[in-house]
Structures are given as C-alpha cells and as structure tokens.
SEZA-168589 format. One record per residue (C-alpha): residue in one letter; y, x, z. Coordinates in steps of 0.2 Angstrom, whole numbers, plus 5000, padded with zeros to 4 digits. Each point is the difference from the previous one (the first is absolute). Example, Ala and Ser with C-alpha at 12.3 -4.5 7.8 and 13.67 -1.06 7.14 Angstrom:
residues 2
a497850625039
s501750064997
//
This chain:
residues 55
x558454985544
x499650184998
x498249934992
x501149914986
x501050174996
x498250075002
x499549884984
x501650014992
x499950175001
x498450034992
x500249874988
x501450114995
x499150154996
x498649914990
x501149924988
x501150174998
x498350054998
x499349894988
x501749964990
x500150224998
x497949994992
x500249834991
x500950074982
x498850145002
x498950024985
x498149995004
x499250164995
x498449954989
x499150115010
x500649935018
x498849935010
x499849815003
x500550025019
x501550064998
x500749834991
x499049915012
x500850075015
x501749974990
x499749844996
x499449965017
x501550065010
x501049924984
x499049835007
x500550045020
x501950044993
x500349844995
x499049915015
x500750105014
x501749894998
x499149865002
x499050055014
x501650065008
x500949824999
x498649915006
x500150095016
//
C-alpha cells in the first residue's frame, strides 16, 4: 500500500510537471534534450496509470 501512494504520488508530480511545461513555447535556440526529456516523462505520465492498475 504505501508503494501504490509511492507511485501515485510521483505520478502526480510528473504530470503537474509535464501539464505546467507542455503549452510552453519551445525557444528556437533550446536544445533537443530538453523536449526529449519532456516528451519522455510526457510518455511515463500517461503509462504510470497503466502500470499502477496492473499491479
């Protein structure tokens, strides 16, 4: 039980996370890790619910 709040928790913070920098306007001059790393943790947002029912 406390690993589920555990997941649930950090799920939690990566999609306030990713919600807060996804209407941000990319900076011609950012660098291509930092919308890799968004769109990665966008990725493990939308599985982590998925991984949390199967278990």
């Amino acid at each position: 039980m406390i690993v589920e709040f555990v997941i649930l928790a950090v799920w939690f913070w990566a999609f306030l996370w990713a919600y807060s920098h996804y209407n941000y306007k990319v900076n011609p001059k950012t660098k291509f890790k930092k919308t890799f790393y968004r769109d990665l943790l966008l990725a493990i947002t939308l599985l982590l619910p998925v991984i949390l029912i199967l278990f």
